[in-house]
C-alpha positions as CSV (number, residue, x, y, z in Angstrom):
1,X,4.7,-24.1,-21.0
2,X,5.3,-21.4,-18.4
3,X,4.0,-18.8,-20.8
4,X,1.5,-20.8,-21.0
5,X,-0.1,-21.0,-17.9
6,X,0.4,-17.6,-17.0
7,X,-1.7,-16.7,-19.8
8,X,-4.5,-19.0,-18.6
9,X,-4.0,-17.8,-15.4
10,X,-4.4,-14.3,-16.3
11,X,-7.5,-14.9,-18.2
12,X,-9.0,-17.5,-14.8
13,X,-8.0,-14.1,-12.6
14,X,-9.5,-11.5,-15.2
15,X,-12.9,-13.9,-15.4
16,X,-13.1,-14.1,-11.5
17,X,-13.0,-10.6,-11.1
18,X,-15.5,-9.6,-14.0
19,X,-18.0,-12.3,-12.6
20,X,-17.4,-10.3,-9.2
21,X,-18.4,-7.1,-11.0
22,X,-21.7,-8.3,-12.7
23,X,-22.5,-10.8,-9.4
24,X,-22.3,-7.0,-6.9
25,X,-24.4,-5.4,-9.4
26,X,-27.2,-8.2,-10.0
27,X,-27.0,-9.9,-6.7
28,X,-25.2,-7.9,-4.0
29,X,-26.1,-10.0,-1.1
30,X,-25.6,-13.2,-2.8
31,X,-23.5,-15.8,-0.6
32,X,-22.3,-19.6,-1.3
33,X,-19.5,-21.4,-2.2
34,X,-19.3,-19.8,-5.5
35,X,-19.4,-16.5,-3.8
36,X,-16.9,-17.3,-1.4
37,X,-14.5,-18.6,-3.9
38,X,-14.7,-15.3,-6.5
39,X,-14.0,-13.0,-3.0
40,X,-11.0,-15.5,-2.1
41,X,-9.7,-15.5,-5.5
42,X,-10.0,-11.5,-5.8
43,X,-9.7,-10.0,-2.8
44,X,-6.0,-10.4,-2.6
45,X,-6.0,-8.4,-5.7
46,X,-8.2,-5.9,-5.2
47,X,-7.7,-5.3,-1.3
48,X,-3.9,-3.6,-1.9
49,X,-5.8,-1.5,-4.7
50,X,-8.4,-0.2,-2.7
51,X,-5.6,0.6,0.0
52,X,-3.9,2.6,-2.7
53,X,-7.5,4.2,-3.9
54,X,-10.2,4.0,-1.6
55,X,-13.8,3.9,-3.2
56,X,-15.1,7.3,-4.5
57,X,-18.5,8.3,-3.4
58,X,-19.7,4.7,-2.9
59,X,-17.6,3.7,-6.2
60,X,-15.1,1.0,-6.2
61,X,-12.7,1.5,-9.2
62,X,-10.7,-1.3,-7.7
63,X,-11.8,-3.8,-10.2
64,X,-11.3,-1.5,-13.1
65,X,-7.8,-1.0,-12.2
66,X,-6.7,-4.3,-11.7
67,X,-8.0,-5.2,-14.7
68,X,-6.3,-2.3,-16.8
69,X,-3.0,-3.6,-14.6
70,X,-3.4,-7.3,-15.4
71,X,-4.1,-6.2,-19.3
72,X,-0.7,-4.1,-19.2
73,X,1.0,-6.7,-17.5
74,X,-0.3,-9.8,-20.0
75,X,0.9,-7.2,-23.1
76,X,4.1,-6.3,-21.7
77,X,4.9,-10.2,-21.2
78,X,3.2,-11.7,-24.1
79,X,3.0,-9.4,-26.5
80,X,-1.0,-9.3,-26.8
């Protein structure tokens, strides 16, 4: 059961952070509720990333790293 929903929760986090990708590249000044609750979902992941690795030339390989990270992580744990 644990398993479980650490493997759902992996996905919800992976999901949250993708939609935060495509929703900075289509609509970068977007705001609402939705938009509030993707930054407060990712940003505790992200923010110790971008401490680690600042953005690049106005890139922010933040996302792709916690992603590749999360990926590693589900694999190592799950075997996926």
């Amino acid at each position: 059961m644990a398993v479980t929903f650490l493997r759902l929760l992996a996905l919800v986090v992976s999901g949250a952070i993708l939609a935060r990708v495509v929703l900075s590249w289509v609509a970068p000044t977007a705001n609402g509720p939705m938009v509030a609750f993707l930054y407060q979902v990712t940003e505790p992941i992200l923010q110790p990333i971008r401490r680690l690795l600042p953005p690049q030339a106005g890139l922010d390989l933040s996302p792709m790293i916690a992603l590749l990270l999360i990926g590693l992580a589900s694999r190592l744990l799950f075997g996926l």
